[in-house]
VOPA-232983 format. One record per residue (C-alpha): residue number from 1; residue in one letter; chain; x, y, z. Coordinates in steps of 0.25 Angstrom, whole numbers. Example, Ala and Ser with C-alpha at 12.3 -4.5 7.8 and 13.67 -1.06 7.14 Angstrom:
BEGIN
+-----+------+-------+-------+-------+-------+
!  nr ! rest ! kette !     x !     y !     z !
+-----+------+-------+-------+-------+-------+
!   1 !    A !     A !    49 !   -18 !    31 !
!   2 !    S !     A !    55 !    -4 !    29 !
+-----+------+-------+-------+-------+-------+
END
This chain:
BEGIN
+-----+------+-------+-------+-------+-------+
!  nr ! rest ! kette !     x !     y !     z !
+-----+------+-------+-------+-------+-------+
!   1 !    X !     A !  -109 !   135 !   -22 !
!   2 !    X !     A !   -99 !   128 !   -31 !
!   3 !    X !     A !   -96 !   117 !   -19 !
!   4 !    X !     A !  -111 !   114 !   -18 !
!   5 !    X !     A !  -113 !   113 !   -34 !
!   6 !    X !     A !  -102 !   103 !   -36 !
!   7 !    X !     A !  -106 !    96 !   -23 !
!   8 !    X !     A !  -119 !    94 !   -30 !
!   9 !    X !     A !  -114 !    89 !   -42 !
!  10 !    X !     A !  -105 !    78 !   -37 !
!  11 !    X !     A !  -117 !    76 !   -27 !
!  12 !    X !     A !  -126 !    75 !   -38 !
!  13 !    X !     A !  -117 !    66 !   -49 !
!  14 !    X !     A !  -113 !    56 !   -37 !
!  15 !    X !     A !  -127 !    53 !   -36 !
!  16 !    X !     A !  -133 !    52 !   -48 !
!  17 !    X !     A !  -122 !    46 !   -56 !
!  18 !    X !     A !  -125 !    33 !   -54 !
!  19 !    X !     A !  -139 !    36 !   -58 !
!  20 !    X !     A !  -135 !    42 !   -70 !
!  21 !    X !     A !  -121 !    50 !   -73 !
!  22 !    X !     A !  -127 !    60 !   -82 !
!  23 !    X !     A !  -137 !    63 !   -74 !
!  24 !    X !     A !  -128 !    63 !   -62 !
!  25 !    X !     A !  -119 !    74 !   -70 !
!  26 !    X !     A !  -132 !    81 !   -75 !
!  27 !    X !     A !  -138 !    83 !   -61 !
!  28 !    X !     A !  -126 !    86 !   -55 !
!  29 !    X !     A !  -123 !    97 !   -63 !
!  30 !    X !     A !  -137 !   102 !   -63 !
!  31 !    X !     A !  -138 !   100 !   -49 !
!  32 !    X !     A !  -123 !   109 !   -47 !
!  33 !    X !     A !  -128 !   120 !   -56 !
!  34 !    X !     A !  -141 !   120 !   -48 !
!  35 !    X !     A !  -132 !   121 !   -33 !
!  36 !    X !     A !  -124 !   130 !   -38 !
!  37 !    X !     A !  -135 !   141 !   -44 !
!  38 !    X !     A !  -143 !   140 !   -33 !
!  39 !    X !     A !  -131 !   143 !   -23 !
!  40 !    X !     A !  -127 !   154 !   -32 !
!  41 !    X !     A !  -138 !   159 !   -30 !
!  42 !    X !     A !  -141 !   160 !   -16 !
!  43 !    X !     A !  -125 !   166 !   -16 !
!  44 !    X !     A !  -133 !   178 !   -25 !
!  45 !    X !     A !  -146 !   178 !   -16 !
!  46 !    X !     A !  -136 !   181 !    -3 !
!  47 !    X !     A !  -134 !   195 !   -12 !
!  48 !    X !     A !  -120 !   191 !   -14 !
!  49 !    X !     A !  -115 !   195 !   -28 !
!  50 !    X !     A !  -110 !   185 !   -37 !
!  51 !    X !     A !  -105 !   188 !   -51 !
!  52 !    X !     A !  -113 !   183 !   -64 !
!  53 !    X !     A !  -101 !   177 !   -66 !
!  54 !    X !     A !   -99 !   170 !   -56 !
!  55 !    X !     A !  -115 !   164 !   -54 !
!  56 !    X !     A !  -114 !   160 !   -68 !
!  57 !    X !     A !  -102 !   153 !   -65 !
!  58 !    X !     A !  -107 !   146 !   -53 !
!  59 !    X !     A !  -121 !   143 !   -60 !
!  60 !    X !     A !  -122 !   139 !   -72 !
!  61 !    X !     A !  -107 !   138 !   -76 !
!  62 !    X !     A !  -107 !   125 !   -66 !
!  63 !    X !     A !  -118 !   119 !   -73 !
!  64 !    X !     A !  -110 !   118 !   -86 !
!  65 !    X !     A !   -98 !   113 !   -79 !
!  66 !    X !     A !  -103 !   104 !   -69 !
!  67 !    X !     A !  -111 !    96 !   -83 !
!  68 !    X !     A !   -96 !    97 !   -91 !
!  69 !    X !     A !   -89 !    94 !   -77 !
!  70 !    X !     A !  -100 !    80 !   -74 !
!  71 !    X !     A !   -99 !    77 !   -92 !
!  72 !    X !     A !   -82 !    76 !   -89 !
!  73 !    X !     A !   -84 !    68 !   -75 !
!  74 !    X !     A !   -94 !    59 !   -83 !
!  75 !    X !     A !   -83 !    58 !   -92 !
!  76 !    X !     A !   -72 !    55 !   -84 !
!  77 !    X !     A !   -79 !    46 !   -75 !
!  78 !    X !     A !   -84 !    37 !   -88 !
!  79 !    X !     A !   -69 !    37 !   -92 !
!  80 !    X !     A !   -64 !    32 !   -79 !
!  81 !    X !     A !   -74 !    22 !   -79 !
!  82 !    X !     A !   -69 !    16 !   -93 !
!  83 !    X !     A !   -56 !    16 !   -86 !
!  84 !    X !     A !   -61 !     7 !   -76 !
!  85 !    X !     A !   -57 !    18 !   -64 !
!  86 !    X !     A !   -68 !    18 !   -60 !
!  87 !    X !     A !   -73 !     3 !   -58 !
!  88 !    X !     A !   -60 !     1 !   -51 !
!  89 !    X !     A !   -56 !    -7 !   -66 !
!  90 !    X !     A !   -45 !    -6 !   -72 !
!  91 !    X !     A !   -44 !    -5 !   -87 !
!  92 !    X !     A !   -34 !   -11 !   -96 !
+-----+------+-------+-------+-------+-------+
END
């Protein structure tokens, strides 16, 4: 479940973010929590018994992260672009 949630989300950002990087961040995350729950939930409708804990960690738990984890990529990426890293430019 966790590998096809963040397989959806770099799937998702990677295609959209040169349509729109917030967006891209925004969907992909959505799109992650979206993959996840629904897996967590056919691992429940197969009657096998998962801790409240656990589906709350693999459910909504990821929708706050993946959004915190996409804001600090956004971030990063914005810095490295400044830097020139990106463009293959050096600075200075």
């Amino acid at each position: 479940v966790v590998m096809a949630g963040n397989a959806t989300l770099c799937l998702a950002f990677g295609l959209l973010y040169r349509v729109n990087k917030y967006a891209a961040a925004g969907a992909g995350s959505l799109l992650k929590f979206l993959v996840m729950t629904a897996g967590m939930k056919l691992i429940v409708a197969s009657k096998v018994k998962v801790p409240p804990v656990v589906m709350a960690s693999l459910t909504i738990t990821q929708l706050y992260t993946a959004l915190i984890g996409t804001g600090v990529a956004l971030l990063v990426l914005q810095a490295l672009d400044r830097t020139g890293v990106l463009s293959g430019r050096k600075s200075g």
